[in-house]
Backbone bond lengths (Angstrom), bond angles and torsions (degrees), N, CA, C in turn:
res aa  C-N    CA-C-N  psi(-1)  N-CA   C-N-CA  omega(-1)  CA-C   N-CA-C  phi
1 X - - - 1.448 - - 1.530 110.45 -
2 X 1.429 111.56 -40.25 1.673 115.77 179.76 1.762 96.66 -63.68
3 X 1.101 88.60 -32.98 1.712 88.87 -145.42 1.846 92.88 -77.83
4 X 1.172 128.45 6.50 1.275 115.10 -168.10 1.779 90.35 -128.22
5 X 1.365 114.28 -13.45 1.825 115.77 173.75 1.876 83.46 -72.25
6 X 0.823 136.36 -83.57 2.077 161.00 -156.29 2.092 71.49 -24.36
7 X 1.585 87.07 -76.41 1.408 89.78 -151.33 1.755 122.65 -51.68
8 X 1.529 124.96 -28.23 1.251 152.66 164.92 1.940 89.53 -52.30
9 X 1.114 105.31 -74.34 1.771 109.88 -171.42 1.417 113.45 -39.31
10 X 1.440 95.34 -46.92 1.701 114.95 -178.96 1.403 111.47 -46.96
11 X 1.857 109.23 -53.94 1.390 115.18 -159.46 1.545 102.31 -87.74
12 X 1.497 126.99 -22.01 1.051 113.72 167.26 1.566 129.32 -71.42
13 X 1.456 94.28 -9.47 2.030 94.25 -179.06 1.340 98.73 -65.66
14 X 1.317 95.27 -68.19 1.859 129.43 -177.45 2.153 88.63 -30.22
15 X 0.924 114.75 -71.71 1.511 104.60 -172.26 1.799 108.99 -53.44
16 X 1.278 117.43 -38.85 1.433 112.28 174.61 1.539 122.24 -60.54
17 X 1.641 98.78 -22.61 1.467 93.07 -166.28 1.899 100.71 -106.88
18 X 1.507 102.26 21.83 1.595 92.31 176.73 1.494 91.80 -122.16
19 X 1.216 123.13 0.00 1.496 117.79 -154.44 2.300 78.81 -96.90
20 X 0.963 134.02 -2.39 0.944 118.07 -166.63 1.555 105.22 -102.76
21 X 1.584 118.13 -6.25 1.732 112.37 169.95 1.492 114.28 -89.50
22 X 0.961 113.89 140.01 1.470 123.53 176.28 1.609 116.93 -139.23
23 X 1.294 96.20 167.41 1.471 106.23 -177.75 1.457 105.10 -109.38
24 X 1.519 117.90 136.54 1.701 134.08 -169.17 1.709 80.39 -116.92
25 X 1.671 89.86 121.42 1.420 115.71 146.32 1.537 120.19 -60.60
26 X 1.544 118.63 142.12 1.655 117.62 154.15 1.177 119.74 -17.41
27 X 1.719 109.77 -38.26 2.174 95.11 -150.93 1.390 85.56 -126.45
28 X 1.355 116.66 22.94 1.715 118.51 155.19 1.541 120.08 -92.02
29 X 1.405 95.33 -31.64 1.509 114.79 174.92 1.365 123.23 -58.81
30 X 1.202 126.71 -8.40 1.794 153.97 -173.65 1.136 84.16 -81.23
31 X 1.466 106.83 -75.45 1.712 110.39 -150.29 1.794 113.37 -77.46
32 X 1.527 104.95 -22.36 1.296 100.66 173.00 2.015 108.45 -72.15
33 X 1.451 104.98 -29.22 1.444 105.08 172.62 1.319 117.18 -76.24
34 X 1.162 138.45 24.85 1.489 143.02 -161.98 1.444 97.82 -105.39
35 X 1.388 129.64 128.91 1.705 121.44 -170.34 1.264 116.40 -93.58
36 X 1.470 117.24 39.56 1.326 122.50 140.26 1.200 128.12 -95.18
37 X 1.260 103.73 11.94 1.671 115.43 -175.17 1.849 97.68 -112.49
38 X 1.112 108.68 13.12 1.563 108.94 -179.83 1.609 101.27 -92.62
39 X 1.478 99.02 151.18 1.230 116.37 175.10 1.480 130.68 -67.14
40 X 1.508 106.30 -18.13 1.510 126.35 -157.57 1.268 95.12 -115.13
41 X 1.590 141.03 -9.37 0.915 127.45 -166.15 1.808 116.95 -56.52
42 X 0.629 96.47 -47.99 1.951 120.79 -175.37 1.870 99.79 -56.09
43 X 0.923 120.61 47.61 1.590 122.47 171.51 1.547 116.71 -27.03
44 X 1.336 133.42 -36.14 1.270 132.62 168.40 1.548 107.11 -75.89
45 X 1.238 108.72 -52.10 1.589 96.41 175.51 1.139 124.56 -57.77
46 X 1.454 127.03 -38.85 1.443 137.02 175.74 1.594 104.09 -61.57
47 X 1.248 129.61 -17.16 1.247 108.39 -177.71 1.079 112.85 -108.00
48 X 1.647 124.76 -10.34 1.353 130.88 -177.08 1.619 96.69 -88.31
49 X 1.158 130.49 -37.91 1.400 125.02 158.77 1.106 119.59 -50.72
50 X 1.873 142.29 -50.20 1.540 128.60 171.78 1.316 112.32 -60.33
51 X 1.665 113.32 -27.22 1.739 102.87 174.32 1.302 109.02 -65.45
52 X 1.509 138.29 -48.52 0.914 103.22 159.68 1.333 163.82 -104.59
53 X 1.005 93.10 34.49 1.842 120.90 167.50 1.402 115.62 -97.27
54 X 1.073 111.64 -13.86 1.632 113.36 162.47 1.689 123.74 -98.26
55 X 1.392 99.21 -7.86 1.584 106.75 -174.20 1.593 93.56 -107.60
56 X 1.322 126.58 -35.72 1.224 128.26 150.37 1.968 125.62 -27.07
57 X 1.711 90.04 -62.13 1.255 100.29 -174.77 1.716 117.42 -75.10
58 X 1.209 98.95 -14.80 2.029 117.40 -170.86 1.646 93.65 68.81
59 X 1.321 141.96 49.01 1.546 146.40 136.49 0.899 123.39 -130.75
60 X 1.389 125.10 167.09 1.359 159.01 177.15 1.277 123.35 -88.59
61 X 1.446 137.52 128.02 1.404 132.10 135.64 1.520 96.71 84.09
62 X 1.293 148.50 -0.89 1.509 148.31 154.40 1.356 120.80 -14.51
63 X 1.487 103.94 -43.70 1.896 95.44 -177.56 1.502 110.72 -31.59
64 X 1.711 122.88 134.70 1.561 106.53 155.03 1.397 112.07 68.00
65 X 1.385 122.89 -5.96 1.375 120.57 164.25 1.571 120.86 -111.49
66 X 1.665 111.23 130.51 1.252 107.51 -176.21 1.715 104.81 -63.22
67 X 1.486 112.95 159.38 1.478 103.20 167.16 1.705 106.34 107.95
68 X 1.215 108.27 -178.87 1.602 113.58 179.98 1.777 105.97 -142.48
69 X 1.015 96.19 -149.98 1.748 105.28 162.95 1.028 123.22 -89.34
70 X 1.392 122.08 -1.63 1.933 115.64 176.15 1.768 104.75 -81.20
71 X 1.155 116.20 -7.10 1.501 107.35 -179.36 2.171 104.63 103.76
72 X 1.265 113.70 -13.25 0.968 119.64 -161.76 1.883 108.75 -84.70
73 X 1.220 139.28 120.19 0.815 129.86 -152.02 1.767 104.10 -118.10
């Protein structure tokens, strides 16, 4: 009885975690390229997020830079 709940649980992850690839058509690819679909769009949010991911981290200015705040690069 355990052994057939495990396996049921099992096959339902496994279906959640395949049900999430898909295939993008040509003329989906427009609208997924459209820059409201960017992550960065939101300039206030993006910066209230590095504040705190940098006050989090105790550094500065990290984007794109190897290294942290110890000086170590």
């Amino acid at each position: 009885m355990k052994t057939k709940l495990v396996q049921s649980l099992g096959l339902f992850v496994i279906g959640l975690l395949l049900t999430g690839c898909g295939h993008v058509s040509p003329w989906q690819r427009g609208t997924l390229a459209d820059p409201t679909m960017r992550a960065d769009r939101d300039l206030i949010g993006l910066a209230i997020h590095e504040h705190v991911f940098f006050s989090r981290e105790a550094a500065t200015g990290g984007r794109g830079v190897g290294g942290g705040g110890c000086g170590c690069n």
